[in-house]
N, C-alpha and C positions, 0 to 999 in steps of 0.2 A: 389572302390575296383579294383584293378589291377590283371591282367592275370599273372601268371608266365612264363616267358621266355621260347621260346619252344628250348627245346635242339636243337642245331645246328647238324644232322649227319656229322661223318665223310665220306667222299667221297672213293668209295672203288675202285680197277681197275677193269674193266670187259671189254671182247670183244669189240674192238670198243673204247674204252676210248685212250683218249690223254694224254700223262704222260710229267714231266720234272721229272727227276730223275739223283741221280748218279750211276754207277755201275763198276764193277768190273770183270772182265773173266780172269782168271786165268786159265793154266795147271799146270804140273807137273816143269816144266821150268819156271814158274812164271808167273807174269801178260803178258795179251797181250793187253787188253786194260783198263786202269783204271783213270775216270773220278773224284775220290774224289781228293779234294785237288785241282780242275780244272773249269770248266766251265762245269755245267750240261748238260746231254742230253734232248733230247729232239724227242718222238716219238710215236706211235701210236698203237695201240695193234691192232695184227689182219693181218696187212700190210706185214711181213715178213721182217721187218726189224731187227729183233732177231729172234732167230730160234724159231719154236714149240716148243720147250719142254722147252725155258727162257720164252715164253710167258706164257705157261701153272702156272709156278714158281710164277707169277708176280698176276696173275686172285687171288680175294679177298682179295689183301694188301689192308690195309690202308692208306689213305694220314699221311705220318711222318711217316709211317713204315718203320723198315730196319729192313733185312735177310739176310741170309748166305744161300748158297742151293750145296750141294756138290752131283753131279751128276757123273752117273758110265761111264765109258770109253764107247765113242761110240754115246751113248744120248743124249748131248746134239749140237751136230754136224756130227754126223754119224760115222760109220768106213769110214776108207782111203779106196778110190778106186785108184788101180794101173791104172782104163784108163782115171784118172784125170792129169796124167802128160803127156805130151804131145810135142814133139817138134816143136819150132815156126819158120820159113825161117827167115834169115835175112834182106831178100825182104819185109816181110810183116812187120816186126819192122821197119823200114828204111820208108814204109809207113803209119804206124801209129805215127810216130816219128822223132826226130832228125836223121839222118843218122850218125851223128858224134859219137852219145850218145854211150859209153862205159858199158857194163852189167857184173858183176861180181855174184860168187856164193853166196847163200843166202837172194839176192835184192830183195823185192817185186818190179815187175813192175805191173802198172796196163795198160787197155786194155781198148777202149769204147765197147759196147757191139753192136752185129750187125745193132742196130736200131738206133744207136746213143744216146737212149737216158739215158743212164747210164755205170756204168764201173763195172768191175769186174778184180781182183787182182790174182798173180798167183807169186811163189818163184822161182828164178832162182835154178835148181839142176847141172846145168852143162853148160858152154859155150863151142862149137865146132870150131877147125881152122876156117871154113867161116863164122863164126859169126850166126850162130844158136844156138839156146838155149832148152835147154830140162827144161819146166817149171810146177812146181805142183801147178794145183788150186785146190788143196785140200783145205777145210778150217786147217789154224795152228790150230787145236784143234784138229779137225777127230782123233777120236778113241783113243783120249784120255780122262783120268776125267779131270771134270772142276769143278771149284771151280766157281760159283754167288753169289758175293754181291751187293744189291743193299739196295737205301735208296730210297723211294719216297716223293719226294719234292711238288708237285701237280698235282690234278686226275683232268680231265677235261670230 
């Protein structure tokens, strides 16, 4: 006599879990970042590599789940803070950078961050005769809604 096959659970996400997934971040202005149709991502619950409040979204999906999650202005990236824009020397671009390199309005330039070991991104809002730039590192979403979709492909 033979056992019956034990159900296999499906793997669910929680704190700590390793995902590959596709998703989706959207404002009011459209997608800003949209992995279907792409090469999936791939990352880590917990890490901050998605904000709080898409990590929170994601806690109890299913592996092969997809959702839509339409968040209110503000939530899922904060309000805009006005002392996130900021004006950068053209001394200090010149040495994080090409000195030749040309910046126009609306550029994302990115930045290594003080320790070297990562970067963080900031939109041009303005170039000045000497070549400074007034730059907002606002997240593009702040204090906007956001639209999340996501599909999860595999919980680990």
């Amino acid at each position: 006599m033979t056992e019956p096959a034990a159900a296999t659970a499906t793997a669910q996400v929680e704190q700590g879990s390793f995902l590959t997934l596709h998703y989706r971040l959207a404002g009011p202005a459209g997608d800003v970042i949209n992995t279907f149709g792409g090469k999936p991502a791939t990352l880590s619950v917990g890490t901050g590599e998605l904000s709080p409040a898409l990590e929170a979204r994601l806690i109890g999906l299913a592996e092969g789940a997809r959702a839509k999650f339409e968040l209110p202005a503000g939530e899922a990236f904060g309000e805009r803070n006005p002392q996130m824009q900021q004006w950068v020397a053209k001394k200090l671009l010149d040495e994080m950078g090409d000195p030749q390199d040309e910046y126009h309005v609306g550029e994302v330039v990115e930045f290594a961050t003080p320790d070297g070991m990562g970067t963080y991104a900031g939109a041009v809002l303005q170039v000045r005769g000497d070549g400074a730039l007034r730059m907002d590192f606002n997240h593009p979403l702040a204090g906007q809604p956001v639209t999340f979709e996501v599909q999860i492909i595999g919980v680990l």
